[in-house]
PQR file of N, CA, C, O and H, with PARSE charges and radii, in Angstrom:
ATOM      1  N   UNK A   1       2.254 -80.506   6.877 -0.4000 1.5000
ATOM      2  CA  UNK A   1       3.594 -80.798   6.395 -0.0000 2.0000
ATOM      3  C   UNK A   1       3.577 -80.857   4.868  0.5500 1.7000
ATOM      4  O   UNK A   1       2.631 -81.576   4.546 -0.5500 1.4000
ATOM      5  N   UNK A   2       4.209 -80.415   3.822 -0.4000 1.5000
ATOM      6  CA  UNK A   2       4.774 -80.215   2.822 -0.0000 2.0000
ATOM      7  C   UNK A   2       4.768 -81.579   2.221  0.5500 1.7000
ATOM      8  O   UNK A   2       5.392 -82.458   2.814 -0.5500 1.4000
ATOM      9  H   UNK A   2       4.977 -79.831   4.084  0.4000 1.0000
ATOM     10  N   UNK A   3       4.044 -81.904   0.950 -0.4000 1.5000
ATOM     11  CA  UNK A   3       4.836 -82.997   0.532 -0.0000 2.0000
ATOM     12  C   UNK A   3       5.890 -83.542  -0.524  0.5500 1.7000
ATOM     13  O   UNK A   3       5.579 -82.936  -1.549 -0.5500 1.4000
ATOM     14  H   UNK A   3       3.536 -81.189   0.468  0.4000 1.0000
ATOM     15  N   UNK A   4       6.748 -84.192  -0.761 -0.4000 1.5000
ATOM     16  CA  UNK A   4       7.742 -84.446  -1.659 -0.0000 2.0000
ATOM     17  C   UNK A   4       7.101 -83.978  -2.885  0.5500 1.7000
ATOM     18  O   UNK A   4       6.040 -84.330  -3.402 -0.5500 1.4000
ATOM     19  H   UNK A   4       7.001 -84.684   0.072  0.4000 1.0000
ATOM     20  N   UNK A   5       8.099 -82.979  -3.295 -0.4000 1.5000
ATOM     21  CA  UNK A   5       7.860 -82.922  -5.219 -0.0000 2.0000
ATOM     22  C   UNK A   5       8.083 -83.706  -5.771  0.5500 1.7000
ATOM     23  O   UNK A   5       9.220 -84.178  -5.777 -0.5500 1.4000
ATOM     24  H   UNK A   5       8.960 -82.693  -2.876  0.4000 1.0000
ATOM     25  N   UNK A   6       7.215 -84.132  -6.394 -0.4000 1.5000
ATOM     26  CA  UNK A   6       7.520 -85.247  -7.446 -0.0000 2.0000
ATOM     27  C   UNK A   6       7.403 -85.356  -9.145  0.5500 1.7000
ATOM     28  O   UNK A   6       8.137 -85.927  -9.951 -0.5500 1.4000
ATOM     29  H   UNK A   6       6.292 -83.748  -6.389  0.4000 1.0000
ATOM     30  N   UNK A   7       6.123 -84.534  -9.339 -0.4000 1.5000
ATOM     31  CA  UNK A   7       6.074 -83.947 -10.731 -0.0000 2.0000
ATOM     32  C   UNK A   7       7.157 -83.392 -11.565  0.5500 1.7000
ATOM     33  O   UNK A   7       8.045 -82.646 -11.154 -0.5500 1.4000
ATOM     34  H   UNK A   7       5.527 -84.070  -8.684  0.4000 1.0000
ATOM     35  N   UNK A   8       6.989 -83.874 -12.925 -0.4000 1.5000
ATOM     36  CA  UNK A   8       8.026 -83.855 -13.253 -0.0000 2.0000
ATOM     37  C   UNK A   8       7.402 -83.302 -14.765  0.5500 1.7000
ATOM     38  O   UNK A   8       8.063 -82.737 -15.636 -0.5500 1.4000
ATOM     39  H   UNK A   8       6.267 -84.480 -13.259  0.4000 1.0000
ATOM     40  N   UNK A   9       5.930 -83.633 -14.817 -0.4000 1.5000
ATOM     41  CA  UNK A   9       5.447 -82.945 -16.283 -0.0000 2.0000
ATOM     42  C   UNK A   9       4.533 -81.370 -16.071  0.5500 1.7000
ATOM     43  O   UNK A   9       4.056 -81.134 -14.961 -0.5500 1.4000
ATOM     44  H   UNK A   9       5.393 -84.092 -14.110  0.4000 1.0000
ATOM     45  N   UNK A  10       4.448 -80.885 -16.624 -0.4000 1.5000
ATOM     46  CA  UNK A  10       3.373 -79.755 -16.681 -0.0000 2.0000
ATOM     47  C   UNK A  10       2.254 -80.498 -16.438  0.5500 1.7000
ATOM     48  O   UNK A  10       2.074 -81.634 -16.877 -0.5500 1.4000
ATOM     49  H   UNK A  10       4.836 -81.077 -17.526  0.4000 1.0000
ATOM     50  N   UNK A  11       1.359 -79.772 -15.621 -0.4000 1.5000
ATOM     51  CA  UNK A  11      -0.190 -80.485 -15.053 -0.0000 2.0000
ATOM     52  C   UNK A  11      -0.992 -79.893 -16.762  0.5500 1.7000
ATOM     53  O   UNK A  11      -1.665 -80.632 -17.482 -0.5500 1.4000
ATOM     54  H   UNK A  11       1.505 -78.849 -15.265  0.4000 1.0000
ATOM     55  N   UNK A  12      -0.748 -78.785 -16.986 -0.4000 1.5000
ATOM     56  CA  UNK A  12      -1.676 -78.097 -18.596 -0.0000 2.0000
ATOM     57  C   UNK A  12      -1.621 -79.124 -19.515  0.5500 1.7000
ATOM     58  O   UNK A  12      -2.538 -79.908 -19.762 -0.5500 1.4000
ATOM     59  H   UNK A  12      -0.202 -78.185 -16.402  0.4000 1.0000
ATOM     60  N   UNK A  13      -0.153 -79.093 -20.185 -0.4000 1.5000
ATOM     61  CA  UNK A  13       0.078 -79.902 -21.121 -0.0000 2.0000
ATOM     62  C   UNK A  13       0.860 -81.178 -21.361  0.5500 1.7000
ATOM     63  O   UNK A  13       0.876 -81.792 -22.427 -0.5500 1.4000
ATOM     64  H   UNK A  13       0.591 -78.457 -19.984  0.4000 1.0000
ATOM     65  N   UNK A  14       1.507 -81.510 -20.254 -0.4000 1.5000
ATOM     66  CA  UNK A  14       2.013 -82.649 -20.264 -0.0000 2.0000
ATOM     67  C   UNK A  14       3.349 -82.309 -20.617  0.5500 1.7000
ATOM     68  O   UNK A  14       3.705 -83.258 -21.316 -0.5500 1.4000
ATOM     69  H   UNK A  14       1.494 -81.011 -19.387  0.4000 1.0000
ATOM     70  N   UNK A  15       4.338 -81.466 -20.535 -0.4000 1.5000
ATOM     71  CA  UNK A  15       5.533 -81.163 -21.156 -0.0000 2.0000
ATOM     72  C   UNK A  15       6.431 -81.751 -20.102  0.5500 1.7000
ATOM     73  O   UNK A  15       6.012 -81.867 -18.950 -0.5500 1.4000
ATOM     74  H   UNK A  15       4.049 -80.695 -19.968  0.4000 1.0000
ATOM     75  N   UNK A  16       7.634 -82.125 -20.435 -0.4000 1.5000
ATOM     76  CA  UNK A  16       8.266 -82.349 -19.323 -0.0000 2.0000
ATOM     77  C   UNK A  16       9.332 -81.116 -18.987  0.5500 1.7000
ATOM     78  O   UNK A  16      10.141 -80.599 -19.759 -0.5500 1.4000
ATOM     79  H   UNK A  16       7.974 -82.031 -21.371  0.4000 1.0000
ATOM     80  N   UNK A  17       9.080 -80.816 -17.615 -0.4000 1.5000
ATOM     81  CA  UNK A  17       9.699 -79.785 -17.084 -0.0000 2.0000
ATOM     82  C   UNK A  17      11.128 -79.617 -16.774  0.5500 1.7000
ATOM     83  O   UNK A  17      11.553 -79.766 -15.629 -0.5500 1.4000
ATOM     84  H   UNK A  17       8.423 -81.235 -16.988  0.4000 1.0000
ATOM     85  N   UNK A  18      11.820 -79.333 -17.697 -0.4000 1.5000
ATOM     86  CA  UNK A  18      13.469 -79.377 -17.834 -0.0000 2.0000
ATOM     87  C   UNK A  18      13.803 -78.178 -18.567  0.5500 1.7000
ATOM     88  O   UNK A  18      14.918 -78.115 -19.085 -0.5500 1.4000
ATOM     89  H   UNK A  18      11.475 -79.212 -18.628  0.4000 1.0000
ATOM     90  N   UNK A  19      12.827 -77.029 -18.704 -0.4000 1.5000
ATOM     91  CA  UNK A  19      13.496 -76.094 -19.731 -0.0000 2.0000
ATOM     92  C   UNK A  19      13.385 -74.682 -18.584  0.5500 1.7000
ATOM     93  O   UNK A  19      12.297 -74.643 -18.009 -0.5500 1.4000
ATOM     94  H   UNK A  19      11.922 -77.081 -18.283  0.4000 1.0000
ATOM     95  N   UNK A  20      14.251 -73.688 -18.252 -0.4000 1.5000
ATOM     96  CA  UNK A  20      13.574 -72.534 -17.288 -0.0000 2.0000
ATOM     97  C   UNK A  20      12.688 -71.942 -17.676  0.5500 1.7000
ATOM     98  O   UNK A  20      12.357 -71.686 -18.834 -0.5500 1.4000
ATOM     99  H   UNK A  20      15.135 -73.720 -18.720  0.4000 1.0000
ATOM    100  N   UNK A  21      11.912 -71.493 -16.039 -0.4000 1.5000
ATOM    101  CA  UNK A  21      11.024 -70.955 -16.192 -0.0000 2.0000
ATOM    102  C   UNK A  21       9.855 -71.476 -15.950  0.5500 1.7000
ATOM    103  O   UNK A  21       8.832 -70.793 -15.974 -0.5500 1.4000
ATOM    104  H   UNK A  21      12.181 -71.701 -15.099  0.4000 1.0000
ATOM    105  N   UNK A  22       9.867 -72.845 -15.669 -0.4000 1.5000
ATOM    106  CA  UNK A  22       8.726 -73.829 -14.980 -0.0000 2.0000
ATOM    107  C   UNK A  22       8.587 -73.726 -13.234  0.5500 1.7000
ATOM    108  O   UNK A  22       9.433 -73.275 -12.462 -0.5500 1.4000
ATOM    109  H   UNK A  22      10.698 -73.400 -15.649  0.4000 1.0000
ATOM    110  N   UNK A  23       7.491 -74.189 -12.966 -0.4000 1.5000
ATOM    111  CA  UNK A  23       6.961 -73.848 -11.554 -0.0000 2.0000
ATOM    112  C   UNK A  23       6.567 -75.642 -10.810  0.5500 1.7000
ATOM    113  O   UNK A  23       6.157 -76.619 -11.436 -0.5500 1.4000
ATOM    114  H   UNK A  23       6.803 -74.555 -13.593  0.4000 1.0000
ATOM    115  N   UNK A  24       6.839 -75.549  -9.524 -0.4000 1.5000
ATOM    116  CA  UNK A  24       6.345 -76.332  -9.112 -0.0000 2.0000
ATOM    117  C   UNK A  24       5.826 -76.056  -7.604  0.5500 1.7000
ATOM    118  O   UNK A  24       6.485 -75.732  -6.616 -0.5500 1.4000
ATOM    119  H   UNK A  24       7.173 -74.755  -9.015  0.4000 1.0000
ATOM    120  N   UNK A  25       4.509 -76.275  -7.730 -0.4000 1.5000
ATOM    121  CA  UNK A  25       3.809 -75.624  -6.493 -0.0000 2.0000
ATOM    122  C   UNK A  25       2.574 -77.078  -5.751  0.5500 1.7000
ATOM    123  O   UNK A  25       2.569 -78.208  -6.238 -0.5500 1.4000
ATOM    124  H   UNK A  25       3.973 -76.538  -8.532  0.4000 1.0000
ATOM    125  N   UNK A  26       1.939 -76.790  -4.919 -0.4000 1.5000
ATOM    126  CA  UNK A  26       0.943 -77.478  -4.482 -0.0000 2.0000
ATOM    127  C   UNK A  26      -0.217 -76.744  -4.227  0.5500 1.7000
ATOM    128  O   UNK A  26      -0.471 -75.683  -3.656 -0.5500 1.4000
ATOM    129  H   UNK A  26       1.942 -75.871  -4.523  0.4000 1.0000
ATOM    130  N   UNK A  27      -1.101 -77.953  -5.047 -0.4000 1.5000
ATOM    131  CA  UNK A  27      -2.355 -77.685  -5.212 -0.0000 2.0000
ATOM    132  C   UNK A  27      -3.210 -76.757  -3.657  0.5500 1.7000
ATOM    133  O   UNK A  27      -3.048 -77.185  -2.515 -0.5500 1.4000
ATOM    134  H   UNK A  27      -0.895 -78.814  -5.511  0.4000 1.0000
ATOM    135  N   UNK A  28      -3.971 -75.638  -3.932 -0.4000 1.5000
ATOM    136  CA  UNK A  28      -4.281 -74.907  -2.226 -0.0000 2.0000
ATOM    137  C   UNK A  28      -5.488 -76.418  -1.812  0.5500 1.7000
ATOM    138  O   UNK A  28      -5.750 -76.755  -0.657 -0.5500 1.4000
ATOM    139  H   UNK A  28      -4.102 -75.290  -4.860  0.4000 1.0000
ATOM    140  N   UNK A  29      -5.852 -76.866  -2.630 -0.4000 1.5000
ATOM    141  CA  UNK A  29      -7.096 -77.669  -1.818 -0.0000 2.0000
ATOM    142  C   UNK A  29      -6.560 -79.186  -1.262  0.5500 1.7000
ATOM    143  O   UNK A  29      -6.658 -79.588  -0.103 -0.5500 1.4000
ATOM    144  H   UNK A  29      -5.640 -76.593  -3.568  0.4000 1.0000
ATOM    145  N   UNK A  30      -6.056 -79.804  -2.239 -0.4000 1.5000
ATOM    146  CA  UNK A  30      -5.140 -81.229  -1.435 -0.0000 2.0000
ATOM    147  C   UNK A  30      -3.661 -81.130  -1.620  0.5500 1.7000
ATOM    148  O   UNK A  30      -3.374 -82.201  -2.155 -0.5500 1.4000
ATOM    149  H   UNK A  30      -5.976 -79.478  -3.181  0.4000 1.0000
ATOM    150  N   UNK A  31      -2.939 -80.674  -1.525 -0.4000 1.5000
ATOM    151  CA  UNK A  31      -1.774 -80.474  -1.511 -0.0000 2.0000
ATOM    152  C   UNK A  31      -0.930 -81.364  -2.579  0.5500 1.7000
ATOM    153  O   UNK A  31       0.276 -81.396  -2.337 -0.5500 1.4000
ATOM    154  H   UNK A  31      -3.172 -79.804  -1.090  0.4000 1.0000
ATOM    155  N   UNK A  32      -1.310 -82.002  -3.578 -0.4000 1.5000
ATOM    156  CA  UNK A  32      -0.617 -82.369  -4.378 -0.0000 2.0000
ATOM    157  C   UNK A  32       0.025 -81.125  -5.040  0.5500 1.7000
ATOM    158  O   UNK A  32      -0.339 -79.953  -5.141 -0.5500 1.4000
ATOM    159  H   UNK A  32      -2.290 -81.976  -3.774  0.4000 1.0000
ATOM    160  N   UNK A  33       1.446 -82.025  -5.580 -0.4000 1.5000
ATOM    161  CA  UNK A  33       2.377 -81.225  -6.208 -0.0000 2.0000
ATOM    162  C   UNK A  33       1.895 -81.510  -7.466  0.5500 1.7000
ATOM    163  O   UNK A  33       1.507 -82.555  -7.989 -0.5500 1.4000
ATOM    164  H   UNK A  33       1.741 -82.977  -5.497  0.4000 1.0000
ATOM    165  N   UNK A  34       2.039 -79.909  -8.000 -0.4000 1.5000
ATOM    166  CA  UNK A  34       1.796 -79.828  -9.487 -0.0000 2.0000
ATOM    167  C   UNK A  34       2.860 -79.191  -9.927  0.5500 1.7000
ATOM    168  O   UNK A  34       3.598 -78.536  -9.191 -0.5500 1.4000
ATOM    169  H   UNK A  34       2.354 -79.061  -7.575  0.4000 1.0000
ATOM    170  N   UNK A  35       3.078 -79.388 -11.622 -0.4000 1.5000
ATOM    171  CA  UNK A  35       3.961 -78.978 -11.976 -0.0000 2.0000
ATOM    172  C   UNK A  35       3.423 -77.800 -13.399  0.5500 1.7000
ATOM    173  O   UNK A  35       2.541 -78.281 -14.110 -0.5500 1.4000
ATOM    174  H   UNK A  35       2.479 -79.921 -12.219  0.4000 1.0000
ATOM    175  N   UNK A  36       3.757 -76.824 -13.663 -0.4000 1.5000
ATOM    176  CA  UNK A  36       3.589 -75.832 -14.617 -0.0000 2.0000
ATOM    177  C   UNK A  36       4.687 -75.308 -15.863  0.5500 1.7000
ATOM    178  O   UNK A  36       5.330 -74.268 -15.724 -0.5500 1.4000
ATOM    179  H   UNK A  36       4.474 -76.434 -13.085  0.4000 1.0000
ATOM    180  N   UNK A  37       4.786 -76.043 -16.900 -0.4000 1.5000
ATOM    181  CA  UNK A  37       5.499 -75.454 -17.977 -0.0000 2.0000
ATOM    182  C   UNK A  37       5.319 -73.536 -18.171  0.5500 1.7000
ATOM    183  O   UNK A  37       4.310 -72.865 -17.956 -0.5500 1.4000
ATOM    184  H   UNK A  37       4.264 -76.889 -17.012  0.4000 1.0000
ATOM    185  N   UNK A  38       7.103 -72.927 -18.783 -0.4000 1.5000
ATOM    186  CA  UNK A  38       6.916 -71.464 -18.669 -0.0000 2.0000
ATOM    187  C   UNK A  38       5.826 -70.746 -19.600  0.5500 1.7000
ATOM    188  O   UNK A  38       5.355 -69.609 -19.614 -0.5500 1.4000
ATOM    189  H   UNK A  38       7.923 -73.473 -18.958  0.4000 1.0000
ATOM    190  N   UNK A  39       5.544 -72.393 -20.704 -0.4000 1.5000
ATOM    191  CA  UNK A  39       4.800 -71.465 -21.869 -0.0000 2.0000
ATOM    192  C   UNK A  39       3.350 -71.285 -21.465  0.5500 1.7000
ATOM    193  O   UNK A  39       2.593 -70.360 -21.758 -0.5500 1.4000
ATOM    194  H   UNK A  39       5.927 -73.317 -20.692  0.4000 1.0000
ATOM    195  N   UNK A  40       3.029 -72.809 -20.425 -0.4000 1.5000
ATOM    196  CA  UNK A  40       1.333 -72.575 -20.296 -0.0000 2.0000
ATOM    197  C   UNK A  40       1.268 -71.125 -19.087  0.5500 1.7000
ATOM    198  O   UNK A  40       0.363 -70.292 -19.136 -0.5500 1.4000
ATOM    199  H   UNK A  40       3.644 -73.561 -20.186  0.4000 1.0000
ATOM    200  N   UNK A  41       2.673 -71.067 -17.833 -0.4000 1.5000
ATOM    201  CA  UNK A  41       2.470 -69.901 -17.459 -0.0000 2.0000
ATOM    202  C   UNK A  41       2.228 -68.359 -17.833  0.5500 1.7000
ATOM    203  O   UNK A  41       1.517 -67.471 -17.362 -0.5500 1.4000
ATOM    204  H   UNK A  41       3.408 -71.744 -17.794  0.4000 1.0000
ATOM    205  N   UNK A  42       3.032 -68.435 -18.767 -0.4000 1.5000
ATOM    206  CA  UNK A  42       2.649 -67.417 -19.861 -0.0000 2.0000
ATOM    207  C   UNK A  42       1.448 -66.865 -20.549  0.5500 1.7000
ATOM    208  O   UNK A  42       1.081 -65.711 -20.769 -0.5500 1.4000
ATOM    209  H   UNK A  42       3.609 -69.156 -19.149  0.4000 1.0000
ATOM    210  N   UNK A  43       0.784 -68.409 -20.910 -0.4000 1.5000
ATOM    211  CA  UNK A  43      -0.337 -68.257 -21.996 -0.0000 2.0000
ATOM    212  C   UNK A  43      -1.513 -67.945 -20.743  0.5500 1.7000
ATOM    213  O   UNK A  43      -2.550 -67.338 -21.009 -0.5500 1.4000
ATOM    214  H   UNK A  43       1.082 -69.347 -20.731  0.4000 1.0000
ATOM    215  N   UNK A  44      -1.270 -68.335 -19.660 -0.4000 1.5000
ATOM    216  CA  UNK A  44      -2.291 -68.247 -18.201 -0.0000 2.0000
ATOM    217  C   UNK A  44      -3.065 -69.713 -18.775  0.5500 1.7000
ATOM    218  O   UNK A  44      -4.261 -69.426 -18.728 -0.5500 1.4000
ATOM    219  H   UNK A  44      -0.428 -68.828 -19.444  0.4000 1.0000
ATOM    220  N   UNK A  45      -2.968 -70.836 -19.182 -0.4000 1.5000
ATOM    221  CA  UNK A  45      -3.428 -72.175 -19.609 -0.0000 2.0000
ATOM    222  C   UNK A  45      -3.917 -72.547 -17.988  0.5500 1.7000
ATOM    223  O   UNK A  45      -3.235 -72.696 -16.975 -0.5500 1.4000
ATOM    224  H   UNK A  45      -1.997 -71.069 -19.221  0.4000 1.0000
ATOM    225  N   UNK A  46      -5.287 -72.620 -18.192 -0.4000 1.5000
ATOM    226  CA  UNK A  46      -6.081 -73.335 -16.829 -0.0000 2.0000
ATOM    227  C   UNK A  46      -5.352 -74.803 -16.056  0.5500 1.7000
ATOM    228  O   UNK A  46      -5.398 -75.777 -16.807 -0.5500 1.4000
ATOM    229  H   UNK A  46      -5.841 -72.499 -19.015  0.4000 1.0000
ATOM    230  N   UNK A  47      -4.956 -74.968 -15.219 -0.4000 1.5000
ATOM    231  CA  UNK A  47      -4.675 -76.495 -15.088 -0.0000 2.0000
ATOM    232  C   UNK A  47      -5.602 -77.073 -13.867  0.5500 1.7000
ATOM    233  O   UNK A  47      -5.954 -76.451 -12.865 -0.5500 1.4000
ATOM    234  H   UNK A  47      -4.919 -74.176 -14.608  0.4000 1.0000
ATOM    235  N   UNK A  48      -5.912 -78.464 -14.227 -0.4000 1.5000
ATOM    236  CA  UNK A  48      -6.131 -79.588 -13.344 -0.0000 2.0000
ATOM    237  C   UNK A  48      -5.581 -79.952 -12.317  0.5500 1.7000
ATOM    238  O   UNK A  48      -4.431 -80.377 -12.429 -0.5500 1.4000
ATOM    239  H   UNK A  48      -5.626 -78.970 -15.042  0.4000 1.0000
ATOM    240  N   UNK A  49      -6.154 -79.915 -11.100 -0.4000 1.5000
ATOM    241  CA  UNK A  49      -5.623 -81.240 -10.215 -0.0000 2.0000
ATOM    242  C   UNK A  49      -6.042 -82.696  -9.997  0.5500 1.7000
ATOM    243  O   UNK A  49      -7.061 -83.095  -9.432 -0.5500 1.4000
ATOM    244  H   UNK A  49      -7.088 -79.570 -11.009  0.4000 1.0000
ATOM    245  N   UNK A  50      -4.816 -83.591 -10.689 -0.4000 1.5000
ATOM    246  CA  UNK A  50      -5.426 -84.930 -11.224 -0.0000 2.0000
ATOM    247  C   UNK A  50      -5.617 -85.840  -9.756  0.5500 1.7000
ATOM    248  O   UNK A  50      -5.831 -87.048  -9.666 -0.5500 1.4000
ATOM    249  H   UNK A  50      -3.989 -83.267 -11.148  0.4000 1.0000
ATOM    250  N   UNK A  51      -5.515 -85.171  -9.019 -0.4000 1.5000
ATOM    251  CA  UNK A  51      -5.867 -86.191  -7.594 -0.0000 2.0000
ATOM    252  C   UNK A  51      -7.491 -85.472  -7.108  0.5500 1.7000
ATOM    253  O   UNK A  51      -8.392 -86.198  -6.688 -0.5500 1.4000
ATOM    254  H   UNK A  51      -5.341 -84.189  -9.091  0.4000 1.0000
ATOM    255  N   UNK A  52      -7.653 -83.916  -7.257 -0.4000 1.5000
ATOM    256  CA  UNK A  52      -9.080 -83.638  -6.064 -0.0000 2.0000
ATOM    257  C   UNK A  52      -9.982 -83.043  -7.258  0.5500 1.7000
ATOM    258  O   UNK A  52     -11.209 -82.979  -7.179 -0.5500 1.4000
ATOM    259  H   UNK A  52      -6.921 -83.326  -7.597  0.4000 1.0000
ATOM    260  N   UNK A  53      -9.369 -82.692  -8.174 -0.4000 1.5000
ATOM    261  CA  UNK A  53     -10.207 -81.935  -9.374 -0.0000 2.0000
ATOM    262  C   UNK A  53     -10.142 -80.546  -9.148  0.5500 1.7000
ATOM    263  O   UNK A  53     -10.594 -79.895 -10.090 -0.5500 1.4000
ATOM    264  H   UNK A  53      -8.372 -82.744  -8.238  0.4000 1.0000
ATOM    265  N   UNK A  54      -9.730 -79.898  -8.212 -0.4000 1.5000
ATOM    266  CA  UNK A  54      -9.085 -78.666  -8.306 -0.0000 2.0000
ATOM    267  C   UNK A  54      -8.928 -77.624  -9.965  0.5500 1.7000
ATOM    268  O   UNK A  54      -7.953 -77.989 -10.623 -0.5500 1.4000
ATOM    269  H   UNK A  54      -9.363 -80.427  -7.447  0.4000 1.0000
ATOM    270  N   UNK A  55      -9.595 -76.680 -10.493 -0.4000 1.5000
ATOM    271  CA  UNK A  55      -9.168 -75.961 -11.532 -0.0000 2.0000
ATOM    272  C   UNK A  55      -8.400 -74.804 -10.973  0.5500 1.7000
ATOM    273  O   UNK A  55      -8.696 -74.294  -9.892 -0.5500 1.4000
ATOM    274  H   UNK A  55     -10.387 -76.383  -9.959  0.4000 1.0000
ATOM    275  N   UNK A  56      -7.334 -74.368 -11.784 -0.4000 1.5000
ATOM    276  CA  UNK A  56      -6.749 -73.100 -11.580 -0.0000 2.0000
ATOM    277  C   UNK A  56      -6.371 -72.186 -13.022  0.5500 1.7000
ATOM    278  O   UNK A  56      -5.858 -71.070 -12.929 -0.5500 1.4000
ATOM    279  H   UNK A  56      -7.094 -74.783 -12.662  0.4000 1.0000
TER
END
């Protein structure tokens, strides 16, 4: 089962996600929701998962 989005900053940089063009997906290994600003999508900026340690 899917869990509630809740993120609300970029997992890269900490931006808060209110501008288009941001992503919000879950992590493939523990399913936390992460969130992705358009610029770190852009730049391809590695992100963290701050719950399993997940890199992407």
């Amino acid at each position: 089962m899917a869990k509630t989005i809740t993120e609300k900053y970029c997992t890269s940089c900490g931006a808060h996600l209110v501008d288009p063009g941001y992503t919000r997906f879950q992590c493939p290994t523990c399913e936390t929701v992460l969130g992705r600003c358009n610029s770190c999508r852009k730049q391809s900026n590695p992100y963290t998962c701050p719950k399993c340690g997940f890199t992407g």
